[in-house]
TIRO-2110 file (N, C-alpha, C; in Angstrom, 1 decimal):
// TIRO-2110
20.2, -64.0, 143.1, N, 1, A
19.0, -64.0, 144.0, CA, 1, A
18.7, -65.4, 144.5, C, 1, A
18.6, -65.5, 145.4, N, 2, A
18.5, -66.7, 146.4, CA, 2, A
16.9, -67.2, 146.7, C, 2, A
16.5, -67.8, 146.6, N, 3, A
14.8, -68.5, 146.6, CA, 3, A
14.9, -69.2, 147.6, C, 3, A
13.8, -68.4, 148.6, N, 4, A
13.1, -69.2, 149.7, CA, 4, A
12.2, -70.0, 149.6, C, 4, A
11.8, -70.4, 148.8, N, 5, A
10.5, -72.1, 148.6, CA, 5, A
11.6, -72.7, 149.1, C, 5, A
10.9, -73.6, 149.5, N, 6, A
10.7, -75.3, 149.8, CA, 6, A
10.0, -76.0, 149.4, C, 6, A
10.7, -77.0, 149.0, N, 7, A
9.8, -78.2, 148.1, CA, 7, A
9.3, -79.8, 148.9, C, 7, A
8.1, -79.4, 148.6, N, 8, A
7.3, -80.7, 149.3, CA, 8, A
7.9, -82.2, 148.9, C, 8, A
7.3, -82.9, 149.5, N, 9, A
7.6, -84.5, 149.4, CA, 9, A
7.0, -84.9, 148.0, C, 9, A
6.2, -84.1, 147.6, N, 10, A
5.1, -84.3, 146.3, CA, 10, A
5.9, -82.9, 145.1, C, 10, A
7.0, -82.7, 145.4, N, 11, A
7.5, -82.0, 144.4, CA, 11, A
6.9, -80.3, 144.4, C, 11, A
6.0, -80.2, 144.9, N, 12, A
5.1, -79.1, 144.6, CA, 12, A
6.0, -77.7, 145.8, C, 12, A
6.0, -77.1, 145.5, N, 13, A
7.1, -75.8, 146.2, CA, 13, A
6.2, -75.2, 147.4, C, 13, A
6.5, -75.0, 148.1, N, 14, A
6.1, -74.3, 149.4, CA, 14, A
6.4, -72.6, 149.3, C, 14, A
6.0, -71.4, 148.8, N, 15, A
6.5, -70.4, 149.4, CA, 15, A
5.8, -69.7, 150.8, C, 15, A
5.6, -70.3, 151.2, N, 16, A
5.0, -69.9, 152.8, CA, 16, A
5.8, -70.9, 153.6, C, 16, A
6.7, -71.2, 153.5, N, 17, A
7.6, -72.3, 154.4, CA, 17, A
8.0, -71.6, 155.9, C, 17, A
8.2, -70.3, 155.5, N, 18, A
9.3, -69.1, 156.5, CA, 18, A
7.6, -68.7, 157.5, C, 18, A
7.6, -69.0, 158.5, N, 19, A
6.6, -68.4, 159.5, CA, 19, A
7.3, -67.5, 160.5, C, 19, A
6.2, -66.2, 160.8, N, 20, A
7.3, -65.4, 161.7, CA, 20, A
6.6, -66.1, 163.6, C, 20, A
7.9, -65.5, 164.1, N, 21, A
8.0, -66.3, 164.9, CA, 21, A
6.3, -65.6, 166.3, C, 21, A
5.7, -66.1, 167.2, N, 22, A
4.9, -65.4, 168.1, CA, 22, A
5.6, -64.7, 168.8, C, 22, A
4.6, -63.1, 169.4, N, 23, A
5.2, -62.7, 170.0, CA, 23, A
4.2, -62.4, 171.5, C, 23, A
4.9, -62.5, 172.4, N, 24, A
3.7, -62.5, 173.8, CA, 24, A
4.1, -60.8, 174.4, C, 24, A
2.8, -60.6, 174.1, N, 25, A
2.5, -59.6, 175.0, CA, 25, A
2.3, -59.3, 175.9, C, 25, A
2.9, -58.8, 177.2, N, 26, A
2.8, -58.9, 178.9, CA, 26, A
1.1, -58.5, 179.3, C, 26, A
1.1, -57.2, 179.1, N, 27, A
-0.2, -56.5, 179.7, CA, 27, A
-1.2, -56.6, 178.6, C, 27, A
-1.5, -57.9, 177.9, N, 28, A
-3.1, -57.6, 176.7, CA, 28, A
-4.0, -58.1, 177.7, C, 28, A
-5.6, -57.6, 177.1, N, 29, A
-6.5, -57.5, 178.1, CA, 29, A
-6.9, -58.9, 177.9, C, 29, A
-6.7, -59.1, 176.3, N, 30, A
-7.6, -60.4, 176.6, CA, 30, A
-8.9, -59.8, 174.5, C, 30, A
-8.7, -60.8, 173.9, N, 31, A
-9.7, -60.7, 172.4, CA, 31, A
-11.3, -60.6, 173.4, C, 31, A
-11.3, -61.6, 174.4, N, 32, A
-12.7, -61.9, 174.7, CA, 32, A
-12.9, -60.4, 175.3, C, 32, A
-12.5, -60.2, 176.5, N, 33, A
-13.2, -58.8, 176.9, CA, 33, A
-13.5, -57.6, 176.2, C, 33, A
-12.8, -57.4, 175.1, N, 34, A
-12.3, -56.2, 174.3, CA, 34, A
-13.7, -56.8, 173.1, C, 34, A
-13.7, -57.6, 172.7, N, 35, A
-14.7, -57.6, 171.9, CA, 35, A
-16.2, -57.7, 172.4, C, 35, A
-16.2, -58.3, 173.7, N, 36, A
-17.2, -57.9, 174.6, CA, 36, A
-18.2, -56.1, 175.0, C, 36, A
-17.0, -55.8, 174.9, N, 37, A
-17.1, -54.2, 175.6, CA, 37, A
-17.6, -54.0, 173.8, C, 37, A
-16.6, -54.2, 172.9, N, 38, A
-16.8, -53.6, 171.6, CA, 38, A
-18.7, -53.7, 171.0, C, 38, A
-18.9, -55.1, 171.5, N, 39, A
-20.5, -55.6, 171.2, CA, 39, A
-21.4, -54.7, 171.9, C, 39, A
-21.1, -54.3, 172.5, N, 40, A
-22.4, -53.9, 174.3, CA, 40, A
-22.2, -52.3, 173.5, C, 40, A
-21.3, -51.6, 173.3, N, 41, A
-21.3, -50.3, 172.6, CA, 41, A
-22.0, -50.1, 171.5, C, 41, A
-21.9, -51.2, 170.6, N, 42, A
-22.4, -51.3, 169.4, CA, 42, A
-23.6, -51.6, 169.6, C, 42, A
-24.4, -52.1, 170.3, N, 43, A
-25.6, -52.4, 170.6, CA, 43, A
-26.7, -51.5, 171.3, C, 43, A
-25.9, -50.7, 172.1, N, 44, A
-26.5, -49.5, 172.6, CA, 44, A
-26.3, -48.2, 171.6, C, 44, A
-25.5, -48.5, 170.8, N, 45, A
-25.9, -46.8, 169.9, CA, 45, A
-27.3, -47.7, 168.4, C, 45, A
-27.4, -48.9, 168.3, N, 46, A
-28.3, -49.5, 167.6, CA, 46, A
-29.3, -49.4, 168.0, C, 46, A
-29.8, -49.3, 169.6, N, 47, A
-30.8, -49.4, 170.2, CA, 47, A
-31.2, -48.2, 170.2, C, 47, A
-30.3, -46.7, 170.3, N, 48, A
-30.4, -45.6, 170.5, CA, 48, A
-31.1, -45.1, 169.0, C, 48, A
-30.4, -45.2, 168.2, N, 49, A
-30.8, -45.2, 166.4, CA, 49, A
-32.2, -45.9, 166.7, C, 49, A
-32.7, -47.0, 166.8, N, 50, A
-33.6, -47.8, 166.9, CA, 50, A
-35.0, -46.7, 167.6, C, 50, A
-34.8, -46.4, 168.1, N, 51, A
-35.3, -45.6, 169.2, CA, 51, A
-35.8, -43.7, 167.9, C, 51, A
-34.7, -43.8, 168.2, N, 52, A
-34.7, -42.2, 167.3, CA, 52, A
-35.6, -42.5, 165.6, C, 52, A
-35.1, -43.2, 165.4, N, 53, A
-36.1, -43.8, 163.8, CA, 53, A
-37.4, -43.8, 164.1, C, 53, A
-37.7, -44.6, 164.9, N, 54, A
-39.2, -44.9, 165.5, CA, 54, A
-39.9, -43.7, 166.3, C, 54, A
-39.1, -42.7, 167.3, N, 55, A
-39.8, -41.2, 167.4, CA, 55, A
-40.2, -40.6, 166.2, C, 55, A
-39.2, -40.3, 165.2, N, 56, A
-39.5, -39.5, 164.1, CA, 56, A
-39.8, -40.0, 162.9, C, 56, A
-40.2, -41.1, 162.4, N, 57, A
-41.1, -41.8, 161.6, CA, 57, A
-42.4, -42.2, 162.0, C, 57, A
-42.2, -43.0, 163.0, N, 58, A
-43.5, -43.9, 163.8, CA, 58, A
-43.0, -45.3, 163.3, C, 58, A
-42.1, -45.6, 162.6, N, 59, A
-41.9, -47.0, 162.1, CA, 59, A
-40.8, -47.2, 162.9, C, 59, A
-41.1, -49.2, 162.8, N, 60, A
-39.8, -49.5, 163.5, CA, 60, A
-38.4, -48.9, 162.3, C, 60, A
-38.7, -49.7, 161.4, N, 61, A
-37.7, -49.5, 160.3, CA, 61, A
-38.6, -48.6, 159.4, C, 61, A
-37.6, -47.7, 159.2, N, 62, A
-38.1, -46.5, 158.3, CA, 62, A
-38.2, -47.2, 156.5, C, 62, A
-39.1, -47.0, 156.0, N, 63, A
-39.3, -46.8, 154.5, CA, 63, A
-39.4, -48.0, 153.7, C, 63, A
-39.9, -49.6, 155.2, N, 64, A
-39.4, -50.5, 155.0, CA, 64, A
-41.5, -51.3, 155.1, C, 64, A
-42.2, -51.0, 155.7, N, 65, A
-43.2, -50.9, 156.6, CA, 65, A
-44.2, -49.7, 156.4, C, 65, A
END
């Protein structure tokens, strides 16, 4: 069995030495837009919930107030 460590200057072994290599993806949208769109969804069904709590309790936050 053959051991991939690497041993530091300080003696101490590396097993995370082997990194895999990046890969580029032609057509990504993009982290920013995609988490953008992801926030604005999430925030409109919170507002919707927000909304429906407060019809049918009368409280903003139910059980809290």
């Amino acid at each position: 069995m053959t051991s991939s460590s690497v041993t530091t200057e300080y003696g101490k072994q590396n097993i995370f030495a082997k990194e895999t290599q990046p890969q580029v993806i032609e057509n990504y949208k993009g982290y920013i837009a995609e988490a953008e769109l992801a926030n604005g969804r999430w925030a409109m069904i919170g507002f919707v919930a927000l909304l429906g709590a407060y019809i049918t309790t009368g409280q903003v936050i139910p059980s809290i107030f």
